[in-house]
C-alpha positions as CSV (number, residue, x, y, z in Angstrom):
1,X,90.1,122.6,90.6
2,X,90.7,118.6,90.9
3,X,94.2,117.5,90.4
4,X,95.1,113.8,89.8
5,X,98.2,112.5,91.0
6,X,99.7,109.1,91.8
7,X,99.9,108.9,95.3
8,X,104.0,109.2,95.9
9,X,103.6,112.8,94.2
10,X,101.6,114.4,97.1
11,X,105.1,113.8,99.3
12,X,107.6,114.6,96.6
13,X,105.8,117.8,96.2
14,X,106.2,119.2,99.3
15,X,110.2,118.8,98.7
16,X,110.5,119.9,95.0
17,X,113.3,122.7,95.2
18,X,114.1,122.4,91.2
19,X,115.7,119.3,90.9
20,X,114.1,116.3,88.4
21,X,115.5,114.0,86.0
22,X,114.9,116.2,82.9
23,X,114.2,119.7,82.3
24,X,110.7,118.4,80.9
25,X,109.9,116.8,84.1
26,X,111.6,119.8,86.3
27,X,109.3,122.1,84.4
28,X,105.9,120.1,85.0
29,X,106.7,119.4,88.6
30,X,107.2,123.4,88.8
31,X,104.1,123.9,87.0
32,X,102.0,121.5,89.8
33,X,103.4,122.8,92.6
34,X,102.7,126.2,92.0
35,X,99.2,125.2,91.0
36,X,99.0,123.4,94.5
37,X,100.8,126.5,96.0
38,X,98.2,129.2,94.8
39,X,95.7,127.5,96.5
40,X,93.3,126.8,92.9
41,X,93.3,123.0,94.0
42,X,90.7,121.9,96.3
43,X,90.5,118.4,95.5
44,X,93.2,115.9,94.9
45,X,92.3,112.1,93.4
46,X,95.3,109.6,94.3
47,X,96.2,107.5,91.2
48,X,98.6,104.8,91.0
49,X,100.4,104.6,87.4
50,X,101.5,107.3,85.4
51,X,100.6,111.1,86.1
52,X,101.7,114.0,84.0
53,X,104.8,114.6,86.3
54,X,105.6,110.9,84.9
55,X,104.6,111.4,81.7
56,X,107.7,114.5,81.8
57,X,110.0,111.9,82.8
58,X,112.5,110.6,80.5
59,X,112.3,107.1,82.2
60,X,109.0,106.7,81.8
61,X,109.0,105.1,78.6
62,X,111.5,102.6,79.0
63,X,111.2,101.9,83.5
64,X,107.8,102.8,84.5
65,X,105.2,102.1,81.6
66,X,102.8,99.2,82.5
67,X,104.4,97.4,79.8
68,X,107.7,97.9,80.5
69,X,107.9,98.5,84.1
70,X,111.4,98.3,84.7
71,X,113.5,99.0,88.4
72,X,112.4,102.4,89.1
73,X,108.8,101.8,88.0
74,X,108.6,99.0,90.4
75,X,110.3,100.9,93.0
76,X,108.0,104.0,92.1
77,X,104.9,101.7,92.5
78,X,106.1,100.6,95.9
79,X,106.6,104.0,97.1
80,X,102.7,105.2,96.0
81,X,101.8,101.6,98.0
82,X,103.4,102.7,101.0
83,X,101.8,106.5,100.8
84,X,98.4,104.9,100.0
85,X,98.5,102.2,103.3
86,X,100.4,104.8,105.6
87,X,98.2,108.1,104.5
88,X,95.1,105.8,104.7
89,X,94.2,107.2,101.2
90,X,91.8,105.1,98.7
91,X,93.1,104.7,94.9
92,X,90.6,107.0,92.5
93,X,88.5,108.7,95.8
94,X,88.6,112.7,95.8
95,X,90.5,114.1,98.7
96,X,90.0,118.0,99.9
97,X,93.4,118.8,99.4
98,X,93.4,120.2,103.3
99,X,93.0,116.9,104.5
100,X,95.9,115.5,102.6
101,X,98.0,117.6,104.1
102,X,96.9,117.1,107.6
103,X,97.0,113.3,107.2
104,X,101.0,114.3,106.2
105,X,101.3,116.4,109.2
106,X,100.1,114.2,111.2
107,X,102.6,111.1,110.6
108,X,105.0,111.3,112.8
109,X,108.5,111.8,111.5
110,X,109.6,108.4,111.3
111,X,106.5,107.1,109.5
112,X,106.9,110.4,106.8
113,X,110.5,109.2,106.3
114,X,109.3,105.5,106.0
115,X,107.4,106.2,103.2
116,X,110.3,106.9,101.4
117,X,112.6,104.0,102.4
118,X,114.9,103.9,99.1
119,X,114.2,106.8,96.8
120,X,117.1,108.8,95.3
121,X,115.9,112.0,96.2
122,X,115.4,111.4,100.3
123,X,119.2,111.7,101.0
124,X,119.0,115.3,100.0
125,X,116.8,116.2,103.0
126,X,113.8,118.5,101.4
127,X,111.4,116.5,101.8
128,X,112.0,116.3,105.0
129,X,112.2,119.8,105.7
130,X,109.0,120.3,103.6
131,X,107.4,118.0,105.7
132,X,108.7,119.9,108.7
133,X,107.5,123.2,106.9
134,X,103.6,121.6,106.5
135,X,103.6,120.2,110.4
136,X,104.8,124.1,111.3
137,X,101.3,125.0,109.2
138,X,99.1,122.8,111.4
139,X,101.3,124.3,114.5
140,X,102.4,120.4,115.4
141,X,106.3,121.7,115.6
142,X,108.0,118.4,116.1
């Protein structure tokens, strides 16, 4: 199974503990993490723009639609820049979702945390910890 998601997405769903801006969007990030989880996704094509976790947002409409793209779509747009130039990844080219996550467990730290720089969920520390949790996968304990 091929999944497409914009690039940001492949971090945040490492940290997803049931939190979201809607019920909507908690439910469809549920839903693609536990796709992800049960191991039916082999192949992941990075996307920028809007994904069907965004489409479950209620702020996509309004903040992150190409026509309207408002403070958190530009800040959303940054953060899949940032994966994209930091994970090496190319817009619309099919990953093996293995190598994804090695690319994440690879980063050191500092750079996973970088990526981040100014979203509203990073102060709660599970992404983090989920990136901890992948690097413990690949036996690179930091």
């Amino acid at each position: 199974m091929t999944l497409i998601l914009r690039p940001h997405h492949i971090l945040c769903r490492l940290g997803f503990i049931g939190y979201g801006y809607s019920p909507e969007f908690i439910s469809e990030m549920a839903r693609i993490s536990r796709i992800i989880k049960s191991g039916r996704v082999k192949t992941i094509i990075v996307k920028p723009g809007l994904d069907n976790i965004c489409r479950s947002c209620p702020h996509h409409e309004y903040e992150c639609s190409p026509e309207k793209l408002g403070i958190r779509g530009r800040a959303a747009a940054e953060l899949d820049h940032r994966t994209l130039r930091t994970l090496k990844l190319k817009p619309g080219y099919p990953y093996p979702l293995p190598e994804i996550n090695e690319r994440i467990a690879n980063l050191s730290e500092k750079e996973f945390m970088q990526i981040c720089v100014g979203c509203e969920w990073q102060p709660l520390g599970t992404c983090a910890e989920g990136y901890r949790n992948l690097r413990k996968h690949f036996n690179l304990d930091s």
